[in-house]
C-alpha positions as CSV (number, residue, x, y, z in Angstrom):
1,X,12.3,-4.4,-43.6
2,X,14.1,-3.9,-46.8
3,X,15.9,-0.7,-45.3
4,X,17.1,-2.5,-42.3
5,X,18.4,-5.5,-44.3
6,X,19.9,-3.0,-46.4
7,X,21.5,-0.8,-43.6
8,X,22.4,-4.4,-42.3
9,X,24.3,-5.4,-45.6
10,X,26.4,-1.8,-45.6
11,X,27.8,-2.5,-42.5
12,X,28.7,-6.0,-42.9
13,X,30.7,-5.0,-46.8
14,X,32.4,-1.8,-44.4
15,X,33.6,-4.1,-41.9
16,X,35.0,-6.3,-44.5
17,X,37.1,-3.6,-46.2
18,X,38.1,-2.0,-43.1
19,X,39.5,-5.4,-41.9
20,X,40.9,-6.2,-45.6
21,X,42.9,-2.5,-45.6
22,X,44.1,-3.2,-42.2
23,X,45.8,-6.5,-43.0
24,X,46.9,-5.2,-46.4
25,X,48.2,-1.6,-44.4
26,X,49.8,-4.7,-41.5
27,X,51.1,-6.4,-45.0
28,X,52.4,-3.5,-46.5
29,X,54.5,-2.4,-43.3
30,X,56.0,-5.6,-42.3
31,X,57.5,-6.1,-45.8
32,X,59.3,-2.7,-46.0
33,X,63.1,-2.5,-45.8
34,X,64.6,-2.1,-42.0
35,X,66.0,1.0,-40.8
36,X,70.0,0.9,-40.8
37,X,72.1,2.6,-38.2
38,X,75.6,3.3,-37.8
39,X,76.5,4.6,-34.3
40,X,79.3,4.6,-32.2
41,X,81.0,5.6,-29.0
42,X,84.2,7.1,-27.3
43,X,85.0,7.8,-23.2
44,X,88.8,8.8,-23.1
45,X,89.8,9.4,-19.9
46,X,92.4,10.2,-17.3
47,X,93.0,8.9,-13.7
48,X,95.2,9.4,-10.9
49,X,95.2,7.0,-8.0
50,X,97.1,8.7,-4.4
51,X,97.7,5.5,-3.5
52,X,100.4,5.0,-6.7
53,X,99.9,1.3,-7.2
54,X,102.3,-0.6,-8.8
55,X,100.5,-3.1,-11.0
56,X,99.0,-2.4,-14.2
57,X,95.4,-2.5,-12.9
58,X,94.4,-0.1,-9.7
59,X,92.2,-2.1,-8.7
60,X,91.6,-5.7,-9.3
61,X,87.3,-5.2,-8.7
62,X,87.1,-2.2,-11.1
63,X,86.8,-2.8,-14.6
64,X,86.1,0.8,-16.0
65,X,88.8,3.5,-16.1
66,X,91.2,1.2,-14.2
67,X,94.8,2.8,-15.4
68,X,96.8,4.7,-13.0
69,X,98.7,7.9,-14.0
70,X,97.7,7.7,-18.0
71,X,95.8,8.7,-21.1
72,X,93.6,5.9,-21.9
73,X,90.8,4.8,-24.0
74,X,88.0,3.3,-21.8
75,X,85.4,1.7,-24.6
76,X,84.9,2.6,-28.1
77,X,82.7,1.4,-30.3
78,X,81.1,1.2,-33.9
79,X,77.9,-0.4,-33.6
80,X,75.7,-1.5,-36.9
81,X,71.7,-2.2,-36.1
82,X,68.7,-2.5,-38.3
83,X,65.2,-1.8,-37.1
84,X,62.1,-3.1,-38.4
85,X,58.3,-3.8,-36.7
86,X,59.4,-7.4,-36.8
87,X,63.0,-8.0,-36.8
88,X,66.3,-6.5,-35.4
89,X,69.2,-7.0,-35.1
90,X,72.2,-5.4,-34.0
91,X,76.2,-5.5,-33.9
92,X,79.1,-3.9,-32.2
93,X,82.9,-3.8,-31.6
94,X,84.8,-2.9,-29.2
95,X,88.2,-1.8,-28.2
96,X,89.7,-0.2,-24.7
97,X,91.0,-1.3,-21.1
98,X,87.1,-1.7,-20.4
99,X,86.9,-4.9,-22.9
100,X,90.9,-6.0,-21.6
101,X,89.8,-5.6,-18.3
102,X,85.8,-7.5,-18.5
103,X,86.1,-10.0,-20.8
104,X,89.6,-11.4,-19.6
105,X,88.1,-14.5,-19.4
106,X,86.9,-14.5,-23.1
107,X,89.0,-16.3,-25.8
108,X,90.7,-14.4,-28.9
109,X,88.2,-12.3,-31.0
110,X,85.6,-12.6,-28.4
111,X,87.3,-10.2,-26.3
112,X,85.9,-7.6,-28.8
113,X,82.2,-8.1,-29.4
114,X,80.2,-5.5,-27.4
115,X,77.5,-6.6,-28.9
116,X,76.0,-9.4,-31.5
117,X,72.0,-10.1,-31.0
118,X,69.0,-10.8,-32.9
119,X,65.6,-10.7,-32.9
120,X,61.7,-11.5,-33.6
121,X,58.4,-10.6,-33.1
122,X,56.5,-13.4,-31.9
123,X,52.7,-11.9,-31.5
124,X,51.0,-9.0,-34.1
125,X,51.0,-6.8,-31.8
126,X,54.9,-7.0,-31.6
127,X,55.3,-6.5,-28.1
128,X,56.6,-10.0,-27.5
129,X,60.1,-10.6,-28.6
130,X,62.6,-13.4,-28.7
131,X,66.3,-12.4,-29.3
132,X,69.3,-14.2,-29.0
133,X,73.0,-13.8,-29.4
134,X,75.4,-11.7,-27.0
135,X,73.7,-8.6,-25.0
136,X,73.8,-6.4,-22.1
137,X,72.8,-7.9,-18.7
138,X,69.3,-7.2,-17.8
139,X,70.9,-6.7,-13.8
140,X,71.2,-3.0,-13.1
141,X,70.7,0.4,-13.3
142,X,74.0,1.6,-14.8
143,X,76.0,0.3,-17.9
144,X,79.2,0.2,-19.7
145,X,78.3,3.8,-21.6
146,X,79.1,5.9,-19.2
147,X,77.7,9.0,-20.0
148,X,74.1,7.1,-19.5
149,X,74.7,6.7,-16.1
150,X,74.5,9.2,-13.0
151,X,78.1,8.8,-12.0
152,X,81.6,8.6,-14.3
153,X,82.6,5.7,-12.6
154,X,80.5,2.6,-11.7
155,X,79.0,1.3,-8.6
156,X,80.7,-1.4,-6.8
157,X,77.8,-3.5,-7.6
158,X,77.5,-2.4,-11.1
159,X,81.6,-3.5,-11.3
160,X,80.8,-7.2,-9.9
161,X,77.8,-8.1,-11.4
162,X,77.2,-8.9,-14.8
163,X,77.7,-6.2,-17.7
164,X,76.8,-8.9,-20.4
165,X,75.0,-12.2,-21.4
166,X,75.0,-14.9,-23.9
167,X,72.4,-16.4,-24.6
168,X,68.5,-16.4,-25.3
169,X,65.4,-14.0,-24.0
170,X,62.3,-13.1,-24.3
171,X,60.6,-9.9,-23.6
172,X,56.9,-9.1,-23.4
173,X,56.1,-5.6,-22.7
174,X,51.7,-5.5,-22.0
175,X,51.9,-1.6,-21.9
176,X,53.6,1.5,-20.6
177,X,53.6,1.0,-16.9
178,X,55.1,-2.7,-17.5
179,X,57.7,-5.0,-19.1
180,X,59.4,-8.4,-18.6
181,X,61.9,-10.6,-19.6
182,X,63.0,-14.2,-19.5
183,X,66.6,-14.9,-20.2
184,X,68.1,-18.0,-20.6
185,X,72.3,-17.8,-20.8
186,X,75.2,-19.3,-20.8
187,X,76.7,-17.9,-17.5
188,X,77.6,-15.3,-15.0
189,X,79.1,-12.7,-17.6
190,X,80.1,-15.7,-19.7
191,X,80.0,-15.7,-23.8
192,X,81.9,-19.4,-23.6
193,X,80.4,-21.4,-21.1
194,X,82.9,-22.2,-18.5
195,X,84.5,-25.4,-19.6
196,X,83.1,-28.6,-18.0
197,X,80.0,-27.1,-17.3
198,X,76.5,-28.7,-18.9
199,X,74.2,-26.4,-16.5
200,X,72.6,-23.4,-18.0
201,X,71.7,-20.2,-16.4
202,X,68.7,-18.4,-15.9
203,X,67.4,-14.8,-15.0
204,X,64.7,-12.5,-14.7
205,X,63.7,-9.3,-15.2
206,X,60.5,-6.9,-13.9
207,X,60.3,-3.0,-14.6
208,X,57.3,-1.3,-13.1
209,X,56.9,2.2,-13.9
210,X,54.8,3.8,-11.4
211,X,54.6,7.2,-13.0
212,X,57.0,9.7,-14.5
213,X,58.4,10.2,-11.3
214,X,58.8,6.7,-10.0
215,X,59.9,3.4,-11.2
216,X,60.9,-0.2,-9.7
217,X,63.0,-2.8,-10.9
218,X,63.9,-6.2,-9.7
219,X,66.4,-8.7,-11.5
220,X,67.3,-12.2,-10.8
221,X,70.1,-15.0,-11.9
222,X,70.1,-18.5,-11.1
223,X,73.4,-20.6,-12.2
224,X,76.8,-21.5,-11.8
225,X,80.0,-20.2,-12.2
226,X,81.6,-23.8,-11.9
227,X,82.1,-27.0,-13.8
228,X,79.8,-29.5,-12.8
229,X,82.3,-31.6,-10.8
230,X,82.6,-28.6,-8.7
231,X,79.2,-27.3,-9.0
232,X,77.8,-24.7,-6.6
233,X,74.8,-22.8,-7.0
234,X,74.8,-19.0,-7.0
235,X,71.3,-17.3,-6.6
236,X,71.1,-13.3,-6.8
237,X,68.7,-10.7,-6.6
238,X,69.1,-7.1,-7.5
239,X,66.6,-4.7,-6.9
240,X,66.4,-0.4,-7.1
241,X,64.0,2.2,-7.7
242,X,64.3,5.5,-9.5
243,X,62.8,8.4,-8.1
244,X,62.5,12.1,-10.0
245,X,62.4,14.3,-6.3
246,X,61.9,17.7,-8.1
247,X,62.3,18.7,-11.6
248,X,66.5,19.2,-10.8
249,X,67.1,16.2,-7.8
250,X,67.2,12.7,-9.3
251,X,67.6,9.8,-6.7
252,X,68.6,6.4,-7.3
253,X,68.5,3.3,-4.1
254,X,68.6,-0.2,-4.4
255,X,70.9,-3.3,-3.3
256,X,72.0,-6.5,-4.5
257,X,72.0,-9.5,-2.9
258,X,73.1,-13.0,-3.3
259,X,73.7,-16.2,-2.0
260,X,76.2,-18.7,-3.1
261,X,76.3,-23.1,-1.7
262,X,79.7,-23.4,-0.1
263,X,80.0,-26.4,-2.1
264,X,78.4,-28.6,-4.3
265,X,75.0,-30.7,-2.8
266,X,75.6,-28.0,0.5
267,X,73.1,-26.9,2.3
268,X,75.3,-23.7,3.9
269,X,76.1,-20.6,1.6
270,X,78.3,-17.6,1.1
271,X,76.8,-14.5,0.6
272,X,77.4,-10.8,-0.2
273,X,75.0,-7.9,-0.3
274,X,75.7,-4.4,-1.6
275,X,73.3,-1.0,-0.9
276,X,73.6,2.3,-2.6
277,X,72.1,5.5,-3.3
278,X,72.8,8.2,-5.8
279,X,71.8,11.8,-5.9
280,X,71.7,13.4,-9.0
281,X,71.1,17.7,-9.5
282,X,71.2,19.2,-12.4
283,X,72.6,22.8,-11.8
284,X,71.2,23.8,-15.3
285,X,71.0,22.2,-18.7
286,X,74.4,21.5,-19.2
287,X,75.5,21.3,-15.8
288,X,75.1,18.8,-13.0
289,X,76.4,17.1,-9.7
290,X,75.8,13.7,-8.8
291,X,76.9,12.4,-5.0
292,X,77.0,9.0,-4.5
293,X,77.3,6.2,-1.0
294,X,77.9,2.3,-1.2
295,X,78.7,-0.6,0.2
296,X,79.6,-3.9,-0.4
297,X,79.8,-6.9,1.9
298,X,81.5,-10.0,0.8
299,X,83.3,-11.1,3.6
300,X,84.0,-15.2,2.4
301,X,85.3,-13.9,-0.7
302,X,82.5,-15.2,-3.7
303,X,82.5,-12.5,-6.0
304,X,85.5,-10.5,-5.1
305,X,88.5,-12.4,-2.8
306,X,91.1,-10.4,-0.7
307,X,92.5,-13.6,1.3
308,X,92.4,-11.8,4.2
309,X,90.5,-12.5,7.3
310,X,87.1,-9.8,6.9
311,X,86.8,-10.3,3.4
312,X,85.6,-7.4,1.2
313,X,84.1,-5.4,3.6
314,X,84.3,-1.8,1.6
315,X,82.5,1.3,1.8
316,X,82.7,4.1,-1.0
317,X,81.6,7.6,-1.8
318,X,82.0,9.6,-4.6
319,X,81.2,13.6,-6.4
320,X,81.3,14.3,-9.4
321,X,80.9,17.3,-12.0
322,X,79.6,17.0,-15.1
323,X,79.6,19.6,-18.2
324,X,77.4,18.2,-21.6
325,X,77.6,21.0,-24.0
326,X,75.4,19.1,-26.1
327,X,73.2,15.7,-25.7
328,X,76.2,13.8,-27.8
329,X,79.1,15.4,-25.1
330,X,79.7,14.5,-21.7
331,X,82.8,15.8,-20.2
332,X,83.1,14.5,-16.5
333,X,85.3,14.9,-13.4
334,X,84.9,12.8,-10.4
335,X,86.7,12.0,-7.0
336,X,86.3,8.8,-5.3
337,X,87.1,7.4,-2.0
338,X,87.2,3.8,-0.4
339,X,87.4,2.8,3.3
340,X,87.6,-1.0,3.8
341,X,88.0,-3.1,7.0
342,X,91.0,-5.0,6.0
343,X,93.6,-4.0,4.4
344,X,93.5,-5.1,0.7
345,X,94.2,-1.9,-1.6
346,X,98.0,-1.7,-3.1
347,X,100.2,1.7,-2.3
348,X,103.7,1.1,-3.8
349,X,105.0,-1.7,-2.2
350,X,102.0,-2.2,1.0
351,X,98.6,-2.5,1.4
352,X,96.4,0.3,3.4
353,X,92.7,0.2,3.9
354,X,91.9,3.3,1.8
355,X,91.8,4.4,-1.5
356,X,91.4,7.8,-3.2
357,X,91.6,9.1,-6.9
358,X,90.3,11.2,-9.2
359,X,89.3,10.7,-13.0
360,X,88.7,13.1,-16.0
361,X,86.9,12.1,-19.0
362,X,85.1,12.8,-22.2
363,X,82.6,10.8,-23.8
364,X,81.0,11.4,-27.1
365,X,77.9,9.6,-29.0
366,X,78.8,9.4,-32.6
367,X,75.0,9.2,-33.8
């Protein structure tokens, strides 16, 4: 009896200072210092459009690389973030045609925040966070650093949906195969709410990864783009799935989708919807080609108006050649066509229904 009460006691005073070292090991790691960063990025470019627009912008749905005939600087910037188990935070600046072109509707100073966002731990096991501030749309599969994305240029959906957010979310990641998010913003693309407007925004987020070789997302926004005397609803969807063929072939598919009310209290809506698919193979290491097919469907004119009777009814294709000497380098050459049903692209002093041009770039990750 005495042994077993004994062999009893042992094992309750080792559970007790295993449990006491774990929260003092839980303490000691949540009151170190963060881990600082200082990073930063550079894509430089150069493009020549066959259609020799006249305007300072080639095209008035493209906001990357959108300067005809010159040396230009797409984005730079110096970004500052700290990392800890239970807090981050992170800023960046910005400069380049990208940030002119994107946040045109953004007042003074705000035209040059990439990025400004913290964030919390809100559980122990620190897989549910809440941060808030100005970040990069959850809606996607391709973002304003290009050399993170298959292609040089972006996707006409990737041009007309939103690159950023402002606003609130929370994340909650269960384990490997699964995370989600909650956002809660101020807008489509908006870090100033649009004046006159009291209605918030709202979105979504699901990533299932199937495997290494497999992987779904869908994304959703719910909001407004109008004041509220005007107010129409806009509800979107954007889904894709990324698929790793053979050890070389990369694929990319998905679509967006989304409806808009005609006007406010309507029952009708507007909508647009835009497929793609991307094929990326890497040749070797450093080398790779990436084809790429879209459309995009807007024919009333919601997200990108022509004034003319079809609408934006566009299809695209694209190659492109990429060289990385290094996992920092990505120097890039790509030729890209569109074929639309009206006639809505500028060649000197006319429109025509097609458009061709090729870009050049470099892009290089100062980290």
């Amino acid at each position: 009896m005495k042994n077993v009460v004994f062999k009893i006691f042992f094992v309750f005073f080792v559970s007790i200072l295993n449990n006491v070292s774990a929260e003092n090991s839980l303490d000691s790691a949540n009151s170190k210092a963060p881990q600082i960063n200082l990073s930063g990025f550079l894509d430089v470019y150069y493009a020549y459009d066959f259609n020799r627009p006249t305007t300072d912008y080639r095209q008035t749905f493209l906001y990357n690389h959108n300067r005809h005939n010159e040396f230009n600087l797409n984005l730079g910037y110096i970004k500052l973030n700290a990392v800890h188990a239970k807090y981050r935070a992170n800023i960046a600046l910005q400069a380049g045609t990208y940030a002119n072109d994107n946040y045109v509707a953004e007042p003074g100073l705000l035209k040059n925040i990439f990025e400004a966002n913290a964030g919390v731990a809100i559980n122990k096991k620190n897989n549910l966070w809440l941060d808030a501030g100005v970040f990069a749309s959850h809606i996607g599969f391709e973002s304003a650093v290009s050399s993170d994305n298959f292609t040089l240029t972006r996707s006409l959906l990737a041009e007309n949906s939103p690159y950023y957010l402002s606003g609130a979310k929370i994340t909650y990641e269960p384990n490997h195969n699964f995370d989600f998010a909650l956002i809660v913003c101020n807008g489509w693309q908006r870090i100033r709410r649009v004046a006159g407007n009291s209605l918030p925004a709202f979105g979504t987020h699901i990533n299932y990864i199937a495997n290494d070789k497999i992987s779904f997302v869908w994304s959703s926004f719910v909001g407004t783009d109008d004041p509220d005397s005007l107010r129409r609803m806009r509800y979107f969807n954007d889904l894709f799935a990324k698929f790793q063929v053979t050890k070389k072939l990369s694929l990319i598919t998905g679509c967006d989708i989304g409806f808009q009310q005609k006007a406010r209290f309507s029952s009708d809506y507007n909508s647009w919807f835009t497929p793609i698919v991307i094929a990326k193979y890497a040749v070797s290491s450093k080398y790779s080609v990436s084809v790429r097919g879209e459309y995009f469907n807007d024919k009333n004119g919601v997200i990108i108006g022509t004034g003319t009777i079809n609408g934006f009814q566009t299809t695209g294709a694209s190659i492109n050649f990429d060289y990385a000497p290094t996992d920092k380098i990505m120097c890039r050459i790509e030729a890209r066509g569109f074929n639309s049903k009206d006639a809505i692209f500028n060649k000197q002093n006319s429109v025509v229904n097609t458009n061709a041009f090729v870009i050049g770039s470099i892009a290089i990750k100062l980290e």
